[in-house]
N, C-alpha and C positions, 0 to 999 in steps of 0.2 A: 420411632419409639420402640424401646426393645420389649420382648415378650414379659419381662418382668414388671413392668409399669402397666402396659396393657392389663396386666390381669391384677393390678391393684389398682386400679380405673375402674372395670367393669364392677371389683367388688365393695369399694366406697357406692359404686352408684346400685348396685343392688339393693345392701344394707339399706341405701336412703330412699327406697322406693320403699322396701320393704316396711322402713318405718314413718314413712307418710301415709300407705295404703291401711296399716293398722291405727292409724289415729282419724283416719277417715277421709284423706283426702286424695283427690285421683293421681294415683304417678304411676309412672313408665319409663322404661329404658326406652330410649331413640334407637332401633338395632343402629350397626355398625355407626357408633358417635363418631360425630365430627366428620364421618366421611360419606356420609347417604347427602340427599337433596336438603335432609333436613340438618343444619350445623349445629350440635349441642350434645346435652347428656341423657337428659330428661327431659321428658313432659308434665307440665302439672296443669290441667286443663286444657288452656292453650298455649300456657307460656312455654317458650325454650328455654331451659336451664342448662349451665354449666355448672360441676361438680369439680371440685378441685381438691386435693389433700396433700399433705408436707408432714413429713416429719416433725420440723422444728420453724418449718418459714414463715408461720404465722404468730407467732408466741408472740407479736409487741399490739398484735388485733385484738387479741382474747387479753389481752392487760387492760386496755384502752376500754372494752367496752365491759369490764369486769364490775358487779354493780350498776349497771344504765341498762335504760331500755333497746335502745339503739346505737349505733354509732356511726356517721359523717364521716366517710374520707374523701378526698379529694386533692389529683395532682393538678399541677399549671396545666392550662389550656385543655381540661376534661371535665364532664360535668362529674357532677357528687354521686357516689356510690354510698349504700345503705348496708350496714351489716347488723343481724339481730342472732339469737339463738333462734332454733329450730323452734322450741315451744312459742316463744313468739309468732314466728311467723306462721305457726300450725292454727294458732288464737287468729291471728290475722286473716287466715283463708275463710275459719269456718265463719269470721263472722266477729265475733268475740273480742 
């Protein structure tokens, strides 16, 4: 991974600490993600997260769940993944 990705890596995952820990919920960088004992980006309690960002590679996820609470996706032979916006899932931690 070249130095330029790396440092828009660390700073999607900043930002997203920074604005979980202000709506009250516990996050943290993982130091050196992906490559310590622990594999991820973030911690939020005890979950391991991965943080991911694109450009443009997401634009048919954010259509799909444009209006819904949630959204289902799922390839052959993998279980279903859950996508929601952030405020959802902020409602979801605390409880809400």
């Amino acid at each position: 991974m070249g130095k330029k990705s790396k440092r828009k890596g660390y700073r999607i995952e900043y930002e997203l600490v920074k604005k979980l820990n202000e709506r009250g919920i516990n996050a943290k960088r993982i130091p050196l993600s992906g490559g310590s004992w622990l594999k991820g980006d973030i911690l939020i309690d005890n979950f391991i997260c991965e943080v991911k960002a694109r450009a443009n590679g997401f634009r048919e996820i954010y259509k799909w769940l444009e209006d819904k609470d949630f959204l289902f996706i799922k390839a052959d032979r993998k279980d279903y993944l859950v996508v929601m916006s952030l405020d959802k899932f902020i409602n979801l931690m605390r409880g809400k």
